[in-house]
MIPAZA-836784 format. One record per atom (N, C-alpha, C): y negated, z, x negated; residue in one letter. Coordinates in steps of 0.1 Angstrom, whole numbers, plus 2048, in hexadecimal, padded with zeros to 3 digits. Layout:
! residues N
YZXA...
This chain:
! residues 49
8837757CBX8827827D0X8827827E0X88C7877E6X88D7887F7X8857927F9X880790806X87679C80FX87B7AA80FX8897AC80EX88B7BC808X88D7BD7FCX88D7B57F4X8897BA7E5X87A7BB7E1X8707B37EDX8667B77EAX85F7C37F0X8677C67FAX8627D7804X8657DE7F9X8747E07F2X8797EA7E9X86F7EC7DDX8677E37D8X8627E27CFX8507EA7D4X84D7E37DDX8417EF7E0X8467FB7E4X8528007EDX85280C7F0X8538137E7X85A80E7D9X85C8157CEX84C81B7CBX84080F7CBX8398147C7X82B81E7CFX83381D7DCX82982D7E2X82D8377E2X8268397DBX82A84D7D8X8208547D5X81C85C7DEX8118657DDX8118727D9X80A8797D3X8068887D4X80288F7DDX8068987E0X8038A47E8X7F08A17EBX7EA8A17E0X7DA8A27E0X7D88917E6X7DD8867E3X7DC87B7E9X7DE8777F8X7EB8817FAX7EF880807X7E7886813X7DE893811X7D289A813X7C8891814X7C188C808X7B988280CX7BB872815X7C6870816X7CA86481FX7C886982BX7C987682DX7CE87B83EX7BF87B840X7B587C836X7A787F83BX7A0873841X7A486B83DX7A085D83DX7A085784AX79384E851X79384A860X7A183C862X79F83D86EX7AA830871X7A282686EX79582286AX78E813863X791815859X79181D84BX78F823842X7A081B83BX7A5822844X7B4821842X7BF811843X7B780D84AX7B880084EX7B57F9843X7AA7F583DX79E7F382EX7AB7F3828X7B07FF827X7B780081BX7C27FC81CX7CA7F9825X7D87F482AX7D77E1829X7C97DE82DX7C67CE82DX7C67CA81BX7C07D8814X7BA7D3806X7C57D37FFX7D27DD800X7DF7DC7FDX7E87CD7FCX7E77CD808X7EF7BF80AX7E87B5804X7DC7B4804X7D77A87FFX7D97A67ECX7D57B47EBX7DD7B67D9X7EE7AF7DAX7F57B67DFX8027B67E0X8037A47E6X80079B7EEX7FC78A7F2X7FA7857E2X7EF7897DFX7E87837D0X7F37857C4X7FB7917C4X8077937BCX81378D7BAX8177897CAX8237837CCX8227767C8X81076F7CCX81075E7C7X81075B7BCX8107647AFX80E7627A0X81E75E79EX
C-alpha cells in the first residue's frame, strides 16, 4: 500500500455529521490535539498489523 493509498483510505473514512462537526468546533486546541495524536497512533498500530 503507497502513502496515497493510505491518505485515500482514511479520508474515505472522515466523515462527520452536521451534530459532530458542531461538537468538534467546540473543542479547545489541547483537546483537539489529544485527539489528532490518538488518531494517528490507532491508525500507526493499524498499518503495523
Amino acid at each position: 500500500m503507497t502513502k496515497l493509498d493510505t491518505y485515500e483510505k482514511i479520508n474515505e473514512d472522515i466523515k462527520f455529521t452536521e451534530d459532530e462537526t458542531v461538537e468538534l468546533l467546540k473543542l479547545t486546541e489541547k483537546e483537539i490535539l489529544v485527539l489528532i495524536l490518538s488518531e494517528l497512533k490507532k491508525i500507526t498500530d493499524n498499518t503495523k498489523k
